[in-house]
C-alpha positions as CSV (number, residue, x, y, z in Angstrom):
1,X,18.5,24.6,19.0
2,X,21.4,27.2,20.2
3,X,18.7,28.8,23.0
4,X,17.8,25.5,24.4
5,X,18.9,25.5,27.9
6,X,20.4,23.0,29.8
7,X,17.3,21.9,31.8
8,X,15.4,21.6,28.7
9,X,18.2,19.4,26.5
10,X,17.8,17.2,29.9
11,X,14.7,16.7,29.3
12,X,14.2,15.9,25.8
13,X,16.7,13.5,26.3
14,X,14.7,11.8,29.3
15,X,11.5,12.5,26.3
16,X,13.8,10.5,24.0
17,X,14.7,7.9,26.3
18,X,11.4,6.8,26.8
19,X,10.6,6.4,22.9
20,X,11.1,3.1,21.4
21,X,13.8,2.9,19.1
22,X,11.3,1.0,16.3
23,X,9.8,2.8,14.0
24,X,6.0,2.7,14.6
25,X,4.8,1.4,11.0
26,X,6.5,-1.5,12.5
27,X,5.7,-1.5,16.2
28,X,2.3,-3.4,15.2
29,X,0.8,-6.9,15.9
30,X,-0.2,-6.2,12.2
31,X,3.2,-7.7,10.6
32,X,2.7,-10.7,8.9
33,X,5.5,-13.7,9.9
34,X,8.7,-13.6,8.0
35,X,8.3,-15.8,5.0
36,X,10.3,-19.5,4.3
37,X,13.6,-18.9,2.4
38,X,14.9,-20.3,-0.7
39,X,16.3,-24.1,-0.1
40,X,17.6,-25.5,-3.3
41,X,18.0,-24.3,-6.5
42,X,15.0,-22.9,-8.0
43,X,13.9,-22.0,-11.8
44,X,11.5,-19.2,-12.8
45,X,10.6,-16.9,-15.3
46,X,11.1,-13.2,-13.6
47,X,13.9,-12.8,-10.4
48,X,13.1,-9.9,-8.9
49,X,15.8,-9.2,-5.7
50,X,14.7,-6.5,-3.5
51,X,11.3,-6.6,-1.4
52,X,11.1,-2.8,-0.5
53,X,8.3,-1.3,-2.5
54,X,10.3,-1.2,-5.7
55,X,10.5,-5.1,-5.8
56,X,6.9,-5.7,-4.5
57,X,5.4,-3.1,-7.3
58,X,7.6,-4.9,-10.1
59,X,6.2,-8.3,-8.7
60,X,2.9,-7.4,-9.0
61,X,3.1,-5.0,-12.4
62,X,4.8,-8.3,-13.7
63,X,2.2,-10.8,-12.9
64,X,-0.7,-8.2,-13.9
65,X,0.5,-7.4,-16.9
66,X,1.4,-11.1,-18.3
67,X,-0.9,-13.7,-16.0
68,X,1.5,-16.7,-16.9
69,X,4.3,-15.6,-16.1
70,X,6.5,-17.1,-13.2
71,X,7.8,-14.6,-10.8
72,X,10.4,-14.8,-7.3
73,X,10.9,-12.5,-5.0
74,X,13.8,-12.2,-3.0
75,X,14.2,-10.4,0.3
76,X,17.0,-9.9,2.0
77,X,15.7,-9.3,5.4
78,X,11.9,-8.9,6.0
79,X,9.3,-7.2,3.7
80,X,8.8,-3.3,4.4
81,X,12.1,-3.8,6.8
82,X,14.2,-0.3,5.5
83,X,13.1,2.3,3.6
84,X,9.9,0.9,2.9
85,X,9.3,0.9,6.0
86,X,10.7,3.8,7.7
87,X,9.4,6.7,5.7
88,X,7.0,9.6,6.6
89,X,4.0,7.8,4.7
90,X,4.2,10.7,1.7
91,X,3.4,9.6,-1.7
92,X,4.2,11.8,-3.7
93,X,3.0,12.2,-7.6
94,X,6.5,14.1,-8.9
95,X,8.7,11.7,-10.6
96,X,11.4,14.2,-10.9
97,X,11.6,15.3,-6.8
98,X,9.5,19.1,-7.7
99,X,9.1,20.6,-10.7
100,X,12.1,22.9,-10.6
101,X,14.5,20.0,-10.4
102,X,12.4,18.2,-13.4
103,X,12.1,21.4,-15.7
104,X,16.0,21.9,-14.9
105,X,16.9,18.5,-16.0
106,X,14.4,17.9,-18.1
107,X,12.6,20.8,-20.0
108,X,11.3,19.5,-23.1
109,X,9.5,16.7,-21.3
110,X,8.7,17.9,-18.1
111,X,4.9,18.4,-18.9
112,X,4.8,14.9,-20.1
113,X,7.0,13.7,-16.9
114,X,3.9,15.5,-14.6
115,X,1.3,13.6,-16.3
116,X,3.0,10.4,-16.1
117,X,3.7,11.2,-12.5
118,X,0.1,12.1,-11.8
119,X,-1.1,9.1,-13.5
120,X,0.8,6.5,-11.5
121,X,-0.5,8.1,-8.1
122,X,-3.9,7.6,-9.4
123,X,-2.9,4.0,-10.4
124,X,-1.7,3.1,-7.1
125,X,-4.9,4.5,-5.7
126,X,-6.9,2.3,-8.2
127,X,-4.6,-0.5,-7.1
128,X,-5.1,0.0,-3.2
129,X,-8.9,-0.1,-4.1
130,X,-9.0,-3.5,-6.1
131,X,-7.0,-5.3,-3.6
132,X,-8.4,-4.0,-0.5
133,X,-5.1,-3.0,0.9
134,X,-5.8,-1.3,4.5
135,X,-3.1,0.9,4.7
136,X,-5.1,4.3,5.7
137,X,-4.3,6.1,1.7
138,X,-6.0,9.3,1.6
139,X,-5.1,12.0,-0.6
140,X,-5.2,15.0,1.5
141,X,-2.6,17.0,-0.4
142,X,0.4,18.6,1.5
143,X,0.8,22.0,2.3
144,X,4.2,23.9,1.8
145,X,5.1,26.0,4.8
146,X,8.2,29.1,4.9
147,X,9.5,29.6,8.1
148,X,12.2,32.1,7.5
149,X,11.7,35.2,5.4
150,X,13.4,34.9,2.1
151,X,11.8,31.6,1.4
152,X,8.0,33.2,1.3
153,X,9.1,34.1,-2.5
154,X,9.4,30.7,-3.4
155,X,5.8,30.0,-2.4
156,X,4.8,33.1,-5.6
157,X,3.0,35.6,-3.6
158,X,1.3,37.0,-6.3
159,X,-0.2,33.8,-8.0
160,X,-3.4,32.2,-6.3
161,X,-3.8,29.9,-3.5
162,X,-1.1,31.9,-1.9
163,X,-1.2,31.9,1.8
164,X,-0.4,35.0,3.7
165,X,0.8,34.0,7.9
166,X,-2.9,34.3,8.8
167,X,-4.1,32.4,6.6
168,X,-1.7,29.7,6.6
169,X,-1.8,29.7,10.7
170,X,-5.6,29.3,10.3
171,X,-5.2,26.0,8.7
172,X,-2.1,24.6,11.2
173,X,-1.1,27.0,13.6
174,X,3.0,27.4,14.3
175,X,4.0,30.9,15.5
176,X,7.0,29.5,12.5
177,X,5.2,29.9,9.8
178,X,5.3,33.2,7.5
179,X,3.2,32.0,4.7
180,X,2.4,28.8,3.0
181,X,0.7,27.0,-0.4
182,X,-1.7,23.9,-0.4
183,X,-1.5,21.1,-3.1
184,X,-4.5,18.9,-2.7
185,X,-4.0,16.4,-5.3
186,X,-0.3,15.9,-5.6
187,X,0.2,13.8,-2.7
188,X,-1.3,10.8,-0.7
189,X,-0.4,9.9,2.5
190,X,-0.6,6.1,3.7
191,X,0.8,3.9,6.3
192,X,4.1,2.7,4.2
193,X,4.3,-0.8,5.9
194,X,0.8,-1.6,5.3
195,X,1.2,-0.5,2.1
196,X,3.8,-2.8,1.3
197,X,2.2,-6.1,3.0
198,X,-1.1,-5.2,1.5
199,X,1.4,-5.2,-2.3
200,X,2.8,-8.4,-1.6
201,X,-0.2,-10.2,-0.5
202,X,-2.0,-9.0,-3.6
203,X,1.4,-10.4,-5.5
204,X,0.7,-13.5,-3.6
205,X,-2.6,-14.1,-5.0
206,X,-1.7,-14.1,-8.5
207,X,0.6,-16.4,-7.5
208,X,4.3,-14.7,-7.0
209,X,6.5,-16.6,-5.1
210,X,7.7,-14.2,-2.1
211,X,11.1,-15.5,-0.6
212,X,12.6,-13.6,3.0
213,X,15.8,-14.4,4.5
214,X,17.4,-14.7,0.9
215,X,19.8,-12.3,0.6
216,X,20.9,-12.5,-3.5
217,X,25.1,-13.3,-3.5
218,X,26.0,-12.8,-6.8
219,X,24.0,-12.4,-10.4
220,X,25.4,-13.7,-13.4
221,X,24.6,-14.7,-17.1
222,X,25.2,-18.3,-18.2
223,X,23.9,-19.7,-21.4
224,X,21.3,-16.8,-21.9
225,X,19.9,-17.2,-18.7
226,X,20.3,-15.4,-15.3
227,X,21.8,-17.1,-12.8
228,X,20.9,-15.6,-8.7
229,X,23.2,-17.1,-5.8
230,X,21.7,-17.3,-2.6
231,X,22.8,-19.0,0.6
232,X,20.1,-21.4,0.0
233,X,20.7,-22.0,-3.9
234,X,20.9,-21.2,-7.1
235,X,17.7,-19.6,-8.9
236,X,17.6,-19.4,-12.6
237,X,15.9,-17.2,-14.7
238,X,15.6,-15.7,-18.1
239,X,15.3,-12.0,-16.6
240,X,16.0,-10.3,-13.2
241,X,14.8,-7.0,-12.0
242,X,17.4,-5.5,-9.3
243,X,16.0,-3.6,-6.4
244,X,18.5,-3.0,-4.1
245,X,18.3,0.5,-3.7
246,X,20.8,1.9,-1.0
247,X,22.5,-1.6,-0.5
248,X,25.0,-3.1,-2.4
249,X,24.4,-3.0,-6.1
250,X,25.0,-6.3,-7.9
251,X,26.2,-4.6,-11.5
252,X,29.8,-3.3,-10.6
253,X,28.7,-0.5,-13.3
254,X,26.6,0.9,-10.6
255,X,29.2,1.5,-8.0
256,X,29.8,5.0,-7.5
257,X,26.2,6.4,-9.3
258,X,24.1,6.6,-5.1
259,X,25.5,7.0,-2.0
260,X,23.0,5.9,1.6
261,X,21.8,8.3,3.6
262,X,20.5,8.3,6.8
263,X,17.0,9.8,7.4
264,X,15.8,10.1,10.8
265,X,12.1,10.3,12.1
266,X,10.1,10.8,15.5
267,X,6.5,9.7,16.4
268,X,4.7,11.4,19.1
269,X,1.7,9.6,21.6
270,X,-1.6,10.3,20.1
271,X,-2.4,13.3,20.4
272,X,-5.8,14.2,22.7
273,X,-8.8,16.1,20.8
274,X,-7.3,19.2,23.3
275,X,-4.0,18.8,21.9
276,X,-5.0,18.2,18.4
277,X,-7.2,21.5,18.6
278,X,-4.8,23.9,19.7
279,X,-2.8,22.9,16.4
280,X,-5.8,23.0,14.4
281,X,-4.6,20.9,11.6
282,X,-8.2,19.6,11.1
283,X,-7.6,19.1,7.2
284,X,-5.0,16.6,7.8
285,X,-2.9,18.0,4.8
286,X,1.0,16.6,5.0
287,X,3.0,19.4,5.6
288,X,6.7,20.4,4.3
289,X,8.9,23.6,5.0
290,X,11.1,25.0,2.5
291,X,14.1,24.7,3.8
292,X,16.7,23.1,1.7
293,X,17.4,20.8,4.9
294,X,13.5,20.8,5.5
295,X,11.3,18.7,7.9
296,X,8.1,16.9,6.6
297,X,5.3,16.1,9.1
298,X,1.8,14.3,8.9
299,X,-0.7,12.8,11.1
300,X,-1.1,8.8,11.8
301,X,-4.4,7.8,12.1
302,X,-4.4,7.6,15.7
303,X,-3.4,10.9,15.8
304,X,0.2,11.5,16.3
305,X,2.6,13.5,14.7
306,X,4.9,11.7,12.6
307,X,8.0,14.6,12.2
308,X,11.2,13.9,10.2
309,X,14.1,14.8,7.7
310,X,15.9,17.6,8.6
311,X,19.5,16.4,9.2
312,X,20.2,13.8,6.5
313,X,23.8,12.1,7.3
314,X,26.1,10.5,5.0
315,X,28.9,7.9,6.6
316,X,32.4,7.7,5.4
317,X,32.7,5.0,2.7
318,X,29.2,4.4,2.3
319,X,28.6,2.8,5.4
320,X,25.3,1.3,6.1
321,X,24.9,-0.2,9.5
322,X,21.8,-1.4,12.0
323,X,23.8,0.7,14.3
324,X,23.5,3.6,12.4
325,X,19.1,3.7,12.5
326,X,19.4,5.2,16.1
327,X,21.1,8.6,16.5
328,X,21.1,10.7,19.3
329,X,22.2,14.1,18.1
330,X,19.6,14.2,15.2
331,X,16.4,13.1,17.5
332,X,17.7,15.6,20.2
333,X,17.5,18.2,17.0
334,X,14.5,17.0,15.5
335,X,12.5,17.1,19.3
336,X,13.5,20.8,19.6
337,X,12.9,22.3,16.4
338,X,9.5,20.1,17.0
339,X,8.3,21.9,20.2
340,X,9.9,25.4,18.7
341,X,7.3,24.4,15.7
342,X,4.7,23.8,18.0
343,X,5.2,25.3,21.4
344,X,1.5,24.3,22.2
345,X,2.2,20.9,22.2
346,X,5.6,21.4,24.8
347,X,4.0,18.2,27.1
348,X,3.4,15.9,24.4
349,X,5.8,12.7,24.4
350,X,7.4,11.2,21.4
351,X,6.5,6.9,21.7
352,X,9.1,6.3,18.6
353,X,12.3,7.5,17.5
354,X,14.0,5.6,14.4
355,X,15.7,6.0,11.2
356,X,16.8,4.6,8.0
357,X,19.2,4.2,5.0
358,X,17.4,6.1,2.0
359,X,19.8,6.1,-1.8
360,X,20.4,9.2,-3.7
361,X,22.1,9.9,-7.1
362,X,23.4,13.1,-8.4
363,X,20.2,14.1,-10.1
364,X,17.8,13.7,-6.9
365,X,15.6,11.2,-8.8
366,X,15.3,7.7,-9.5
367,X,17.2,6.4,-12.9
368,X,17.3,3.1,-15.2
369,X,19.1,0.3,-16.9
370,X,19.8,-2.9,-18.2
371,X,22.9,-4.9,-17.8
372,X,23.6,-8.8,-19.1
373,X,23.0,-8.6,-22.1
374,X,19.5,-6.4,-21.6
375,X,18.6,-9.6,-19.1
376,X,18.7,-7.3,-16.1
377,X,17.1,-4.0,-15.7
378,X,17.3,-2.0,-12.6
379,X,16.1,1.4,-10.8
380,X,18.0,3.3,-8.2
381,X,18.5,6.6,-6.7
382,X,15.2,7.7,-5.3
383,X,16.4,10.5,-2.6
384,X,13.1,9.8,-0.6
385,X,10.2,9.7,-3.2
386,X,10.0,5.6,-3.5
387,X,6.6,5.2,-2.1
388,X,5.3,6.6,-5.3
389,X,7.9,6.4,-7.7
390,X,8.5,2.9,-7.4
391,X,5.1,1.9,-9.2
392,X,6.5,3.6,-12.4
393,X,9.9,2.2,-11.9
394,X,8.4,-1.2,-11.9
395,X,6.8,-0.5,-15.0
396,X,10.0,1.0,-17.0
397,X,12.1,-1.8,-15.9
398,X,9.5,-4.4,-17.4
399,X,9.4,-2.4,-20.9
400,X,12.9,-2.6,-20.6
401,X,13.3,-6.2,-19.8
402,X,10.5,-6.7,-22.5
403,X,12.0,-4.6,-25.2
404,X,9.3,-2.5,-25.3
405,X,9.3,1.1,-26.8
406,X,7.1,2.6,-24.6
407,X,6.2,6.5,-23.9
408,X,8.1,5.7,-20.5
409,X,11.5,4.0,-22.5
410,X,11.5,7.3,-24.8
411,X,11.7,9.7,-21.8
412,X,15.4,10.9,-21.4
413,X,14.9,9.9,-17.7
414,X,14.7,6.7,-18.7
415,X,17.3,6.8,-21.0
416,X,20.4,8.8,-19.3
417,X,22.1,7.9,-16.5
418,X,23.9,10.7,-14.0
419,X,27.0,11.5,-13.3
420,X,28.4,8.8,-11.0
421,X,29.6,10.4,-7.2
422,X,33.5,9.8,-7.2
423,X,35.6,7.5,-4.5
424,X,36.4,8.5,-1.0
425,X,37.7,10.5,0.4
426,X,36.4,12.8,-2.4
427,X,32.7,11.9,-1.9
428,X,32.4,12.4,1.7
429,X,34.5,16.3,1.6
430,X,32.2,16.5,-1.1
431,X,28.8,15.7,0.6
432,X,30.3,17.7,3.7
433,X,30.2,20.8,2.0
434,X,27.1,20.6,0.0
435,X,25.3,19.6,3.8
436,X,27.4,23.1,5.3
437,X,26.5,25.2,2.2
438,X,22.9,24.1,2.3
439,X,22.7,24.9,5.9
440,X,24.2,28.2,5.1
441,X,21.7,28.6,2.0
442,X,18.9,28.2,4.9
443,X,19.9,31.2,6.7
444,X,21.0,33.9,4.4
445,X,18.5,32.6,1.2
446,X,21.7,32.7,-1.0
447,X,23.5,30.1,-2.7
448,X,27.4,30.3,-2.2
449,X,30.2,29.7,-4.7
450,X,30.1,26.1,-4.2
451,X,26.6,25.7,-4.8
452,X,26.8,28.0,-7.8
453,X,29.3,25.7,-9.3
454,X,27.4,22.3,-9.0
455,X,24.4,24.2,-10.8
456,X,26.6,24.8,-13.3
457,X,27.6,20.8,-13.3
458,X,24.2,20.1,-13.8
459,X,24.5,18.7,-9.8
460,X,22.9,21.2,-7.8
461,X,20.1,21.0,-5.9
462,X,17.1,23.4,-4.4
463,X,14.1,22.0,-2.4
């Protein structure tokens, strides 16, 4: 940061240059081939484009919940190759990203939101159990961290489980931290990638058809039936779940409703027993500060510290590029603020540096719809809380494709759309300045006028 000297920067970026720019979910002899594309035209009962874990959970949730019928998956790229992929490993149980953004936006039906929420973490617990997925899920809950004095507030001082410095330093020790709060039970952690193999083998065994390489063209509606071009062919279908997340919607309607952003993460070497003791850390917890640009950090089981977020970067005009996964400035940030975190740990190396497009919409929260004629349904707009959300996305868009009333099709979430982000170069001033107000917002603990207004909009944000 601003008091890193010269001889320090020079060696971070000798630190950095020795870390593999892969991120280490997928730096394993663990990842299964690539699977055959489509070749010819191909009929089925269920499309579902998109094999991050929002497509893999709608696979499966599809093929559970009606045995007979016929589902295809289509991947772009590899399975687990973006977001699913590069993420810290935090499953969270909030639907809504925190309960102050879901009681904002949603007040009469938050409690019910927090069930739900709770309920699908336990489901996809349940469902890592009856599978046998190896993916290291433990809930360990995540522990909430202020590192500058107006944000100890936040973490309610007066109500209990509140940590004082001491007490908080006892459990993970950063000369950074001025208090703290635990949640046990709101949060698993898991190796993403494994994760998202383990889903789609399971999809595999009751029989979903899992197609990489097959990028979907174009999705139309011909004679009450959905037709998918691919480089390969043409798959028809009578319904099609969209899954595209941050990459080019296939509905036009969804244009301007997320915008990518670039999420950036580093993975130290295991970390000795030595090394691992002087941090203490022995309860594993995933940990969070409370920044509004905040970092989360876990341990792998091997025993490195996987650090990220922070400085989440928008490109002009939406860009998304492999080009963009790798970014100097950001890892030089992230390895200092990580040895000012934990100055203890000043000799420990970072193995993997990456990053990753992630999609976020104007209400910091996944949202749903149909399109052709109620044959399509889609989710979109996760801001970083797929891993879990995307099990109860799957299931929405299947009552929605089936019709269904449900207690999940009733929710306002489910039913409202946000506000769309507007064109360039409107979107990227406007991103700018939320990024510089936010940063501001970090050191004085006050939101500015600009801020002030998009609460107002029903656009603002608080982590």
């Amino acid at each position: 940061m601003t008091g890193t000297t010269a001889s320090a920067a020079d060696e971070i970026d000798r630190v950095l240059d020795a870390a593999v720019a892969v991120p280490l979910w997928l730096d394993t002899p663990a990842r299964p081939a690539p699977r055959p594309a489509v070749r010819g035209d191909a009929e089925t009962d269920l499309v579902v484009i998109g094999g991050g874990f929002t497509g893999l959970w709608t696979a499966l949730r599809a093929k559970e919940r009606a045995p007979d019928r016929r589902v295809l998956l289509l991947e772009a790229d590899r399975i687990a190759q973006h977001a699913t992929g590069r993420n810290g490993g935090f499953c969270e149980g909030s639907l809504t990203h925190g309960e102050a953004n879901g009681r904002r936006r949603w007040p009469d039906e938050y409690d019910v939101l927090d069930r739900l929420g709770r309920e699908n973490l336990a489901a996809i617990a349940a469902t890592v159990e009856r599978y046998g997925i190896d993916c290291d899920f433990r809930i360990d809950g995540v522990l909430s961290v202020a590192t500058r004095p107006h944000e100890v507030a936040d973490l309610e001082p007066d109500e209990p489980g509140f940590l004082d410095a001491d007490a908080v330093r006892r459990l993970v020790d950063s000369p950074t931290y001025l208090a703290g709060r635990v949640d046990d039970d709101g949060c698993a952690l898991v190796d993403p990638a494994r994760l998202a193999w383990g889903l789609a083998e399971a999809a595999e065994s009751l029989g979903v058809r899992i197609a990489e390489g097959t990028p979907a063209e174009d999705v139309s509606l011909r004679g009450g039936r959905v037709l998918v071009r691919t480089p390969g062919g043409t798959v028809t279908a009578d319904g099609v779940v969209l899954a595209t997340n941050a990459f080019r919607p296939l509905l036009a309607r969804l244009r301007w409703h997320t915008v990518p952003v670039y999420d950036y993460v580093l993975a130290t070497e295991p970390l000795t027993p030595e090394q691992l003791a002087a941090v203490g850390w022995t309860g594993r917890q995933g940990i969070a500060d409370s920044g509004n640009r905040f970092h989360y950090y876990r341990l792998s089981a091997d025993d490195r510290i996987i650090w990220g977020g922070y400085d989440a970067v928008y490109h002009f005009g939406r860009r998304i590029d492999p080009a963009l996964d790798d970014r100097r400035a950001t890892h030089r940030l992230l390895a200092e603020q990580f040895y000012e975190t934990f100055p203890q740990l000043r000799g420990v190396r970072f193995t993997h540096r990456w990053g990753g497009v992630i999609d976020t919409c104007t209400r910091f929260c996944a949202f749903f719809g149909t399109g052709l004629r109620g044959r399509a349904a889609y989710a979109l707009g996760f801001t970083g809380l797929g891993v879990g959300a995307s099990r109860f996305a799957a299931d929405a868009m299947l009552d929605l494709l089936d019709g269904e009333a449900t207690e999940r099709t009733r929710l306002a979430m489910v039913r409202r759309r946000p506000l769309p982000f507007p064109p360039e170069p409107f979107a990227y001033a406007g991103i700018q300045l939320t990024r510089w107000s936010l940063a501001r917002a970090d050191v004085t603990g006050r939101r500015n006028v600009w801020l002030r207004t998009l609460d107002r909009l029903g656009l603002g944000f608080d982590s």
